[in-house]
N, C-alpha and C positions, 0 to 999 in steps of 0.2 A: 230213640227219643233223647234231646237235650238235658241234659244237666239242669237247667233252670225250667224248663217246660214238666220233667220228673218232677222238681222241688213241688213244683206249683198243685199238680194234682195230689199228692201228700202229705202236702199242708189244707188245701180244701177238703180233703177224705178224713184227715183229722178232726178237722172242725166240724163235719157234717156228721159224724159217726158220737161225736160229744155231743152236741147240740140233740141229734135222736135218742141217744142216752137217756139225755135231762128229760125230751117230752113221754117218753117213753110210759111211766106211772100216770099219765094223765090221758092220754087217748087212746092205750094199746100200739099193739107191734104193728098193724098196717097204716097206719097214722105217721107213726114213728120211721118206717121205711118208706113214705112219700117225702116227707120231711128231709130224710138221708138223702134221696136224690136230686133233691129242688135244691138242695145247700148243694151239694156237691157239683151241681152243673151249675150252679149258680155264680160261686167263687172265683173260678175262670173268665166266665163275662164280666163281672163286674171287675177284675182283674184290665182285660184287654180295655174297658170303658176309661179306666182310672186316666190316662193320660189327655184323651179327649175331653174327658170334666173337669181338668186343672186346666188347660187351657182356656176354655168357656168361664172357669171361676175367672181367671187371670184377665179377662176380655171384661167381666163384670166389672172387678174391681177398677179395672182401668179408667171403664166409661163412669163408673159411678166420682173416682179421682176427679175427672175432669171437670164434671157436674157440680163437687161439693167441694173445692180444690179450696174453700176458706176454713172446713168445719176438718177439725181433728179426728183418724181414722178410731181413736177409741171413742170420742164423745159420737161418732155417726153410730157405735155398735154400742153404745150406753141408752141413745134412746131408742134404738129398736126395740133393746131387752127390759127398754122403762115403759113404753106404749102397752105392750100388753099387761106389765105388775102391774098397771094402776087400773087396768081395765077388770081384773080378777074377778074382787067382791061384784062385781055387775052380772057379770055370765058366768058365775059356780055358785053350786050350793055352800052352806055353810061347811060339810064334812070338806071339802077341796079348799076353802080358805082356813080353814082348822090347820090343815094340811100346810100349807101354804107359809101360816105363822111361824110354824115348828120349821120349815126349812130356811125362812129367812133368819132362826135364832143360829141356827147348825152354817150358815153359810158364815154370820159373823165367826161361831169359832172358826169355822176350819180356815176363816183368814187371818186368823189371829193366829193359831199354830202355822200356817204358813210361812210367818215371820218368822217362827221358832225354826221349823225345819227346811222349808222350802228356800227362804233366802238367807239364814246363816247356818245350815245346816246340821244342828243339835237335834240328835234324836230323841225323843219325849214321849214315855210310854203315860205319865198321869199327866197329862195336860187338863182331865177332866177335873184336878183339886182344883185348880183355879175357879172354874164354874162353880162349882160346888160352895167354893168360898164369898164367890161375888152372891150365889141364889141363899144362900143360910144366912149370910151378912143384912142381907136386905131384908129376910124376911123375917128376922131377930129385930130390925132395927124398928119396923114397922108394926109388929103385932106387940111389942114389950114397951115401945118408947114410942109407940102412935105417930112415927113419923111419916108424911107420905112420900111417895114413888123419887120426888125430884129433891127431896129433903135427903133421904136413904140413899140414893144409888149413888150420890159423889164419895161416902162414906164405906160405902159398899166397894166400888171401884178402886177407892187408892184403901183398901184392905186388903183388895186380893194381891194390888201391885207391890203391893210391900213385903206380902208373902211371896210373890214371885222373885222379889228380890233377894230376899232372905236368903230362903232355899237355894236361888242361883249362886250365889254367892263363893258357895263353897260348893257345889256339884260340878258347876261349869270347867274345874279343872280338871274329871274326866273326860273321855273322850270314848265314841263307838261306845260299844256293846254295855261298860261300864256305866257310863252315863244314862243308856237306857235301863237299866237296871234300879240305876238311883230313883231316876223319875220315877216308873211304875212303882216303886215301895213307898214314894212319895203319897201317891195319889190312893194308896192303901192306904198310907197311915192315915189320911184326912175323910178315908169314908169310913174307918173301923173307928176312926173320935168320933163323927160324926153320928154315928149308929150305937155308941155304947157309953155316950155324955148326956145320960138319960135327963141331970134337972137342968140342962142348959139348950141341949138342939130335940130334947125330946125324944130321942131316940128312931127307934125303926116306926114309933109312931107318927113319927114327920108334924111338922108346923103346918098349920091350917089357917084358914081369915085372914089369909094376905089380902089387903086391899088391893083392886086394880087403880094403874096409873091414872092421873085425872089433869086436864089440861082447864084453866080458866072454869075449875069446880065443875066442869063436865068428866064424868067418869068413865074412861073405855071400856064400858065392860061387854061389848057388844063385838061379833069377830071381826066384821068389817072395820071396824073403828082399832081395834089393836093391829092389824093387818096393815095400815095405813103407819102406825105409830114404829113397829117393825120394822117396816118397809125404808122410814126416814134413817133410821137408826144406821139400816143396813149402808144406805146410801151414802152416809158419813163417814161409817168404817170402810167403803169403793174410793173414797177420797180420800180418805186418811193413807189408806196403804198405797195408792198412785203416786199420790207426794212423796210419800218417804221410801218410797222402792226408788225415784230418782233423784233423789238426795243424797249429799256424801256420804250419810251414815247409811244409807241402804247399800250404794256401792262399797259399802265398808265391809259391812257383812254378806255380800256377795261374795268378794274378796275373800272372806276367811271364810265360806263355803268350798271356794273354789284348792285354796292353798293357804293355808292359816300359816304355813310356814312363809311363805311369800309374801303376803301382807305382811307380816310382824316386822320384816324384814325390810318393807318402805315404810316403816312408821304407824302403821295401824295397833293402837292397843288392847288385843284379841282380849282379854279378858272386859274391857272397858265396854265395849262394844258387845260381847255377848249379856253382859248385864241388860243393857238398853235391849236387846231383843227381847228376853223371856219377861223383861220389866213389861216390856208394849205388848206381848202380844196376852200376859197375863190381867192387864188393864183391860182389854177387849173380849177375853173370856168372863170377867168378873161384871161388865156389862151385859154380855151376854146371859151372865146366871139372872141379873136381875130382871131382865124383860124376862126369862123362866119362867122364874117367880111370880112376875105381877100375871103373866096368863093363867098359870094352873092355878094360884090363889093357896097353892097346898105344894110341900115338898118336900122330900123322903132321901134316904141314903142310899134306897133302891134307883134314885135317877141317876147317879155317879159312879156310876159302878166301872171298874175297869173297862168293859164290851163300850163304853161311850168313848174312850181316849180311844180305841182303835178304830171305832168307826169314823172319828173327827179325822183318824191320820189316815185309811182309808179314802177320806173325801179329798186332801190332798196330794196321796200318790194317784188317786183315778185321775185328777183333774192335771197333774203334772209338777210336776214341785218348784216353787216360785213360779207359777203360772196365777194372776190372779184372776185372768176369764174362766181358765181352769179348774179353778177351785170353787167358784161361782156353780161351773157345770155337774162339778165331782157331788157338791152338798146334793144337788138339785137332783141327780140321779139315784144319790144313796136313801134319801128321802123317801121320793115320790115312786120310784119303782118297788119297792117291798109294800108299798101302799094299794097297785095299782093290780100286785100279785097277791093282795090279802087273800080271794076267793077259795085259791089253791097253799093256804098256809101253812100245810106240811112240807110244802117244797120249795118254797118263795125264796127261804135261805140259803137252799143248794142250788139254787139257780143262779142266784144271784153271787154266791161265792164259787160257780162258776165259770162266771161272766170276769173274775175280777183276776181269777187263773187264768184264761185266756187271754185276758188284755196285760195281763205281767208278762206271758211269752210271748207277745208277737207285737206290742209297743209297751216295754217298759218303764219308754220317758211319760205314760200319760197318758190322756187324750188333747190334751192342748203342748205339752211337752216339748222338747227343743233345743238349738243353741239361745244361750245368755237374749242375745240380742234377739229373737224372736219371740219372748215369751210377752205378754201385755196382762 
């Protein structure tokens, strides 16, 4: 047997013998050993397919090229994934746009730490103090000083940015392991205030009677109608980071992902430019906190908890790092799959981490992941 024909069935016996593992507490050992075999001979086929269905994709895209040869290959792949979001509240119940809401808040962050890690490459274990600051900001600003949703969240926003500045300031002259260090005790120190500034955030009893957003004194308090309101927000931060990922300041920070010493070296002012990233993407977290806010009406120290910065950086390494369809994808799986496995609760975690083990060994750029020039 070949060298690579060996590889192949070793690597499918791996993955079929994991995978019967995992099902294993949920249907019993003869379940689990049909399961072993249908992955296992599965693997192979769909191995020998793989070359036949990239050419068929490549034949698609070609003819479809020729067809829409005016329209932009991201804006043709922006309204497929927009056709069905807006169809949503029409064909799901409320618990699936419930659902639905909370991913569109998670996709904003995890595009906002994108910027952080994904396209200038600072690793950031509290990236959740920024939420946490945009969702407390707004909802201090709103139940204390009666302000509403469009009054609070610009006040809201450039408070987290200023804290993202701050803090950057003097962190960003770490580097690796250090730097993550910094972050994380960062994003401690803003949930342990947060939790024990009992006559100012309330403490572990959290702020309540947040009003929801209200447009032309119409109030969304309804999930279709916040789902829509989401949905816009989302759409702004697709545009906001398409612009400035091809921008000089996004190739800037490219640049000093790639080689900070190279950049510094044509003139790129590495510190100047990390400021501007944790600045922007701390703006879009502080956003993000405050759509939070206006859905749950209520909010606690229990929602910022470290387990949140790593699932936001999770949705970014799944989706691919500076990948923004990526990262689109990364939120939308981290979300909606532990949702989809609530029935089976006790295992939904260890399946789901994994799923996140086997995709670090056998694609660790991601699921959309890449050279530079491929990623969208």
């Amino acid at each position: 047997m070949s060298h690579p024909l060996l590889h192949l069935f070793v690597r499918s016996g791996a993955i079929a013998f994991w995978a019967a593992l995992l099902f294993l507490p949920f249907r019993g050992i003869g379940d689990a050993s049909i399961l072993f075999a249908v992955t296992f001979l599965a693997f192979p086929v769909l191995k020998s397919l793989a070359g036949p269905a990239r050419q068929l994709i490549r034949s698609a895209h070609s003819a479809a090229d020729r067809l829409s040869g005016t329209v932009p290959k991201d804006r043709r792949y922006l309204l497929l994934l927009l056709l069905p979001a807006v169809a949503v509240p029409f064909i799901s119940q409320n618990y699936i746009i419930d659902v639905a809401v909370l991913a569109g808040i998670y996709m904003i962050l995890a595009l906002a730490l994108n910027v952080v890690v994904g396209f200038t490459g600072l690793l950031n274990l509290g990236f959740v103090a920024y939420y946490a600051i945009g969702a407390y900001s707004f909802a201090l600003l709103n139940t204390r000083l009666g302000l509403g949703f469009w009054a609070a969240m610009p006040i809201s926003v450039i408070v987290s940015t200023a804290a993202g500045l701050v803090f950057a300031a003097p962190a960003i002259r770490l580097k690796g392991d250090y730097l993550a260090l910094v972050t994380l005790g960062f994003g401690e120190i803003v949930r342990i205030t947060l939790n024990n500034w009992d006559s100012f955030t309330k403490g572990p009893n959290g702020i309540s009677g947040i009003e929801a957003p209200s447009i032309f004194n119409i109030h969304l308090s309804s999930l279709s109608s916040y789902y829509y309101f989401v949905l816009i927000f989302l759409l702004l931060a697709l545009a906001a980071m398409k612009r400035v990922k091809g921008s000089p300041i996004g190739r800037a920070w490219i640049a000093l992902r790639e080689d900070e010493i190279a950049a510094s070296a044509v003139g790129i002012p590495a510190t100047r430019y990390k400021l501007y990233a944790v600045s922007f993407g701390a703006f879009w977290a502080g956003l993000a906190g405050c759509l939070f806010a206006g859905k749950m009406r209520f909010i606690s120290p229990e929602s910022f908890t470290f387990t949140e910065s790593v699932l936001i950086l999770s949705m970014v390494i799944l989706g691919g790092l500076g990948s923004i369809t990526g990262v689109i994808a990364g939120a939308l799986i981290l979300i909606a799959l532990p949702e989809a496995l609530r029935e089976v609760q006790t295992y939904r975690m260890l399946a789901l981490g994994a799923g996140l083990v086997l995709l670090m060994i056998f694609r660790p750029q991601g699921l959309f992941g890449g050279s530079i020039a491929s990623r969208n």
